[in-house]
C-alpha positions, -999 to +999 in steps of 0.1 A: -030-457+518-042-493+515-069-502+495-089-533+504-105-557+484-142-576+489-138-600+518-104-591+529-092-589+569-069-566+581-051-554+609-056-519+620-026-514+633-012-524+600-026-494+584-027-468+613-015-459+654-041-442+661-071-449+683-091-423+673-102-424+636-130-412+607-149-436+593-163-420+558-193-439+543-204-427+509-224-444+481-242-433+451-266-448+431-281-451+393-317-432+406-326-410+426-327-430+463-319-415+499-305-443+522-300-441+560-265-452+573-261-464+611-235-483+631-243-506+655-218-514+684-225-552+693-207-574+720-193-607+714-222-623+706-234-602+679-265-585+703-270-552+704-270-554+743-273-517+750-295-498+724-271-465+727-248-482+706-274-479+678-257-450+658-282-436+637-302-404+624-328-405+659-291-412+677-262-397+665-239-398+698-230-432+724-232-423+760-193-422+761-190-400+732-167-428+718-187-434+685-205-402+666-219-394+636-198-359+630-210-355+596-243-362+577-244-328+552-243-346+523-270-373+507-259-409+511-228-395+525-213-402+565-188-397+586-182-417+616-156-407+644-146-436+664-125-435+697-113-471+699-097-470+734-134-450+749-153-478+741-167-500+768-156-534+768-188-549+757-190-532+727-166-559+701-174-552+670-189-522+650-208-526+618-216-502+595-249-502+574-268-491+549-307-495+550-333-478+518-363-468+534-383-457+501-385-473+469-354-487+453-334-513+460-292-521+464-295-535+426-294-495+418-261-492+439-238-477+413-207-471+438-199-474+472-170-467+493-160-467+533-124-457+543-103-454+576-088-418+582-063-408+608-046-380+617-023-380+591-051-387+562-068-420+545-047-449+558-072-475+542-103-474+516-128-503+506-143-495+474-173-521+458-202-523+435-234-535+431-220-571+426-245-597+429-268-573+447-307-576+436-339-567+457-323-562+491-335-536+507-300-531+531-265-536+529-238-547+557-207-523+545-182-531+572-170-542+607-142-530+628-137-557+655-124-568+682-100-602+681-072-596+704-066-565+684-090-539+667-092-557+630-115-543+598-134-565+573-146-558+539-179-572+539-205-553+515-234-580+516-267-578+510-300-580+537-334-586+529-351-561+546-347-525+557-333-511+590-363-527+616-350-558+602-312-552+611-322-539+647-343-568+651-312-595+635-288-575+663-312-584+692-331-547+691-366-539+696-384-511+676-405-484+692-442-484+678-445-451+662-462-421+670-483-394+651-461-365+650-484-339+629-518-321+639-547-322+611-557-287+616-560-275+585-536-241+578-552-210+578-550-190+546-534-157+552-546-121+537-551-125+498-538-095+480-542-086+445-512-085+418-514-052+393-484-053+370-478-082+345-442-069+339-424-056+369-421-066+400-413-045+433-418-068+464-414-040+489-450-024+473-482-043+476-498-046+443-532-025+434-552-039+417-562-071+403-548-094+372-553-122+358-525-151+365-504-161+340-492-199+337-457-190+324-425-190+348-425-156+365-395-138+390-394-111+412-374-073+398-349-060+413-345-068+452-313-080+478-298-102+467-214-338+771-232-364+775-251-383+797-267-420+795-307-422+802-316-424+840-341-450+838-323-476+829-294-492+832-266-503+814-278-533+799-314-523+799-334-537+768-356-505+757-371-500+725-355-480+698-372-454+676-363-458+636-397-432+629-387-401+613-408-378+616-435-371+586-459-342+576-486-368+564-513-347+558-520-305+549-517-285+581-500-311+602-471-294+624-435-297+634-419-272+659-384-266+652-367-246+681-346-222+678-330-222+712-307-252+709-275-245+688-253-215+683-261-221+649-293-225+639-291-232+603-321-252+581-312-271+550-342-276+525-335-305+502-365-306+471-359-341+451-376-360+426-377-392+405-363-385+369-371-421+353-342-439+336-360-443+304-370-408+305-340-388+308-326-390+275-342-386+238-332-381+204-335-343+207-319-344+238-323-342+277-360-343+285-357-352+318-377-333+344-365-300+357-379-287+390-371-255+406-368-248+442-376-214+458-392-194+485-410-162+494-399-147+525-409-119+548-383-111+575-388-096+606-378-059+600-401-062+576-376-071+543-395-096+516-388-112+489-385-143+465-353-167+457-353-188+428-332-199+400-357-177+377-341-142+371-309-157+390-323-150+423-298-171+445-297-152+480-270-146+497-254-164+529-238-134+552-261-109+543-294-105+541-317-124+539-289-150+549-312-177+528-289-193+498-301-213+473-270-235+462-277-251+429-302-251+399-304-284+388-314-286+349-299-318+339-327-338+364-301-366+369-288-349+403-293-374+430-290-346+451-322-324+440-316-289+449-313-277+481-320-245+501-304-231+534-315-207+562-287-190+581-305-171+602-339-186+606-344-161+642-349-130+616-379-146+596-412-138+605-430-161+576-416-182+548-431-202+522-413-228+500-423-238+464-416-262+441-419-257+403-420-276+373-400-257+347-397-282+320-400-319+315-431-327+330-467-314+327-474-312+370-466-333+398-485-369+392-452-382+378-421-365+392-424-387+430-415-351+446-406-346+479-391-324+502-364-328+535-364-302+562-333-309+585-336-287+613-293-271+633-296-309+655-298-331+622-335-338+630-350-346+600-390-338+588-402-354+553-427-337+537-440-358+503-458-340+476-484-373+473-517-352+468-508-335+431-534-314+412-528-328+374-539-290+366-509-270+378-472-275+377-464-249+410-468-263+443-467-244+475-448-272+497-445-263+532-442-228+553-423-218+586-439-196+608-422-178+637-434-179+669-406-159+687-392-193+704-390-214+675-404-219+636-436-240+632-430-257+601-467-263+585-470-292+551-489-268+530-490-286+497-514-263+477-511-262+440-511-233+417-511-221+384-487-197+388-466-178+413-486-147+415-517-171+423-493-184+452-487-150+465-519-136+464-534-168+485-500-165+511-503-124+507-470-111+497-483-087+477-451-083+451-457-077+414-441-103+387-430-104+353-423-136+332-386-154+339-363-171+325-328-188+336 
């Protein structure tokens, strides 16, 4: 393996034979910040002359099937595949980027890396830092290129602005956006009372009525080829979309189908800002600690609730097929916590909550947000931006199933407890206070 150094040119033949190669892009950072990273396949002049060269989350595949994203799983983590000999001969260089399209800026950049891998493993790796990086909002990683020969250069420089920006220095044009959410308001489903303050039994509706409690509470026992667009041509200057698609407001509507893949999994990312100066204190880690979890009703019937709280992690290949893969407690996980679907087709209802355990009194200061990516790596943001100061349990989004797909509903109610949650959403389990 060779490693190269800031600013260095190399020869790809040097390191590897092969034409068709990974390009792995991963970076990490000091805070909590999501970036987007994109390639764009220029010609000699630098332009980005046809727009499905654009590599990106809205386009993760070129007409030719020569340059694909063919792995995004993993926060601030890509991998590129890149068939060198399929690519048409306008496309001369290939530059890899990373844009921020929150807060933050590359000054948080703790580490970055991009490396070559062929069929016989990592032939080359570029690893950098921060360096003289301050406010920009993007960074130019890398270029493979064409000069006689297919060459690489280490490059990791800073650009003002965020991805628009880059489109528009590579001779692209942005697509206005569009509203992507209704403003119906969601309709409340049947309220049920909760009986029991000590056991819970989700597959019995509760009796009578209680009064909530604000401490943690869990569930008992339960289960645990493509083709180029036709109206245009080649060289056709259309306008690119960088929108991703936002729940804005409560009750506003995404569709996600469930008639497209072979696998329709849904990952639920839940993150939040854990200030630097808050993380750490004399009596030790006081950053803030939020939970992820869900209350589910399948199909057949089957309900239930997964949470870190009474170590209700789900289970992947049997039902519910709904995992919940980590409990972050430290807060300094750039990653948040993350949920999966397996087999969305057997839910009939879901609802998906966030909770404050510790470290924070409710929502006004934790920046909390929440990433639905749906089996085609579409991606739907939902941000927890209206927060009652009163409650530290929010109700964040639901999926309803409509037989052909899931409508996924921003929700964003607050509560002061879980049983409050499931009385307004109508569960009906019982609950007894938790602890992990």
């Amino acid at each position: 393996m060779k490693t190269i150094i800031h600013g260095q040119r190399i020869k790809l033949v040097d390191v590897t034979s092969d034409h068709l190669i990974k390009v792995g892009v991963n970076l990490s950072f000091t805070q909590s910040i999501i970036v987007d990273i994109s390639c764009f396949g220029v010609d000699a002049q630098n332009q980005l002359s046809d727009d499905r060269y654009m590599i990106f989350y809205n386009q993760k595949q070129s007409p030719c099937g020569a340059l694909s994203i063919v792995n995004d799983k993993t926060q601030n983590s890509h991998t590129f595949q890149v068939d060198l000999k399929s690519l048409p001969d306008r496309i001369q260089k290939l530059v890899f980027t990373a844009t921020i399209d929150d807060t933050g800026t590359m000054k948080d950049l703790e580490a970055g890396e991009i490396n070559i891998v062929d069929s016989r493993g990592v032939a080359a790796e570029f690893k950098f830092d921060k360096g003289n990086l301050n406010q920009e909002k993007a960074l130019i990683i890398a270029e493979i290129y064409l000069k006689g020969e297919w060459r690489f250069a280490a490059i990791a420089q800073g650009f003002n602005e965020g991805l628009g920006a880059l489109l528009k220095h590579f001779g692209g044009q942005e697509a206005e956006e569009t509203s992507s959410g209704a403003n119906d308001p969601p309709t409340p489903r049947s309220k049920q009372s909760s009986a029991s303050s000590s056991v819970a039994s989700p597959a019995t509706p509760p009796s009578s009525s209680g009064t909530a409690s604000s401490s943690p509470e869990a569930p008992s026992a339960q289960k645990r080829v493509d083709s180029p667009p036709s109206t245009s041509s080649d060289n056709a200057a259309s306008k690119i979309s960088l929108s991703k698609i936002t729940l804005e407001k409560k009750g506003d509507k995404k569709t996600i189908s469930l008639k497209k893949a072979t696998k329709n999994i849904i990952h639920i990312n839940l993150n939040w800002d854990a200030p630097e100066s808050k993380k750490f204190s004399f009596f030790g880690n006081s950053a803030p600690d939020l939970d992820l979890g869900c209350m589910f009703r399948l199909k057949n019937g089957e309900k239930g609730v997964i949470q870190p709280l009474g170590n209700y992690f789900g289970n992947k290949d049997f039902p519910p097929h709904i995992l919940l893969d980590r409990d972050d407690r430290s807060g300094s996980c750039v990653q948040g916590e993350n949920l999966r679907i397996y087999k969305p087709e057997n839910l009939d209802f879901i609802m998906i909550f966030a909770m404050i355990y510790k470290g924070a009194k409710n929502f006004t200061t934790v920046n909390g947000r929440v990433t639905v990516t749906d089996q085609e790596g579409n991606e739907v943001y939902i941000k927890l931006d209206a927060p009652d100061p009163r409650y530290a349990f929010c109700a964040a989004c639901s999926f309803k199933n409509t037989g052909s797909g899931l409508d996924l509903t921003k929700e964003e109610l607050y509560f002061s407890s879980h049983r409050e949650a499931d009385r307004h959403f109508g569960f009906g389990f019982d609950w007894v206070k938790g602890s992990k």
